[in-house]
C-alpha positions, 0 to 999 in steps of 0.5 A: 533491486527491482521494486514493484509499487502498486497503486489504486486506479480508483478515485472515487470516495464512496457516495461522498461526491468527494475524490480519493486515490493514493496517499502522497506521502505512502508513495514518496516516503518509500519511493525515496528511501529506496531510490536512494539506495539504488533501487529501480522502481516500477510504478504499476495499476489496474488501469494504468495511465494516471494514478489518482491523488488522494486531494487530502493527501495533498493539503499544507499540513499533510507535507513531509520533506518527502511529498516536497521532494515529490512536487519538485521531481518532475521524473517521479511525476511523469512515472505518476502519471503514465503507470504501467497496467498491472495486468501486463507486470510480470512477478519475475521482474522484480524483487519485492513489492510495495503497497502505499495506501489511501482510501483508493485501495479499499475499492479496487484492489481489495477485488483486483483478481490480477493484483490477488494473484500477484501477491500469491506469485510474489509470495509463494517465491517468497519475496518481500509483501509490503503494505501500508495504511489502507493498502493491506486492503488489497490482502483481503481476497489473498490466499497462502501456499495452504490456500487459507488467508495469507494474513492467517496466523501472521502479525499483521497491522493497518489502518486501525477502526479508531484511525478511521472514525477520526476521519469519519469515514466508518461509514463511507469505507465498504470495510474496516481494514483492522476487521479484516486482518482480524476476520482473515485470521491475522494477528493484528496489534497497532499502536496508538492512532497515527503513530509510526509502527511498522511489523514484520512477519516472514516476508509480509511487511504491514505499517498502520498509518501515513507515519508508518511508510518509512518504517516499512520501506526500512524493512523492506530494504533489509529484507532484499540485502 
């Protein structure tokens, strides 16, 4: 199994004067569900170098048994921060691909043209889609063999309008992850706020929230088998 992450090369939350990047926990819950199940793992972002750590991802009551696997992994580390440039991936090296979330994602690859067409390659060979939390961002400008919304007509979930207000970042978000699954023609449901609820539909995999990471890399490791 080679698996393709994709995470954010943006830091920067909105005009706050505060940092984003990547959940720790989206990347480290299935980064180690399917390492250890054999998976090679392959970390790649628009820029490349340094992925950027959401700091309130990091914070003592955001730890999991995962993120304290991650602070003692060195190689996990070093793979964080010399990431490939996605540009120079090539779709047909791998198997699947996985989105983490954090905020990051909202900005830059909801936009990326090169991680757009990514998804419609992986896609249209049907191979497993996964996305997490804010990464189902990255579907927004993502279009189907039929050249409509990929998420059109598909069970989607992510981080819902109500997640997001308890955060209160409604307003520092250049868009609602919920409204635009909804505005794309997805068929969005969620569970109660920061509960674990991952879907499935086809090869597109979505979970709704940090709690959900594990949930998605299950389902993602089922669909490879």
């Amino acid at each position: 199994m080679k698996i393709l992450f994709v995470l954010t090369s943006h830091d920067t939350l909105g005009d706050t004067g505060k940092k984003t990047g990547f959940w720790i926990e989206e990347f480290a819950a299935p980064y180690y569900a399917l390492l250890d199940k054999g998976a090679t793992i392959t970390v790649a972002t628009p820029k490349g170098g340094q992925a950027p750590i959401d700091p309130s991802s990091d914070t003592e009551d955001a730890q999991t048994k995962d993120t304290k696997r991650f602070k003692g992994d060195k190689a996990a580390q070093d793979i964080i921060a010399n990431t490939k440039v996605l540009a120079d991936i090539n779709a047909s090296d791998f198997d699947a691909v996985f989105y983490p979330g954090g905020h990051g994602p909202l900005w830059d690859l909801a936009n990326d043209a090169t991680s757009i067409k990514l998804i419609e390659t992986f896609n249209a060979k049907e191979k497993p889609v996964a996305f997490v939390c804010h990464a189902p961002a990255a579907l927004k400008g993502v279009k189907g063999k039929d050249g409509s919304p990929l998420v059109k007509g598909k069970k989607v979930t992510g981080f819902t309008n109500t997640e997001e207000a308890a955060v209160q970042l409604t307003n520092v978000v250049p868009f609602l992850v919920e409204d635009m699954l909804k505005e794309n023609g997805g068929i969005y449901s969620k569970k109660e706020d920061w509960a674990a609820y991952a879907i499935q539909d086809g090869n597109l995999i979505t979970g709704q929230n940090p709690a959900s990471s594990e949930l998605v890399a299950e389902k993602l490791l089922a669909s490879l088998k």
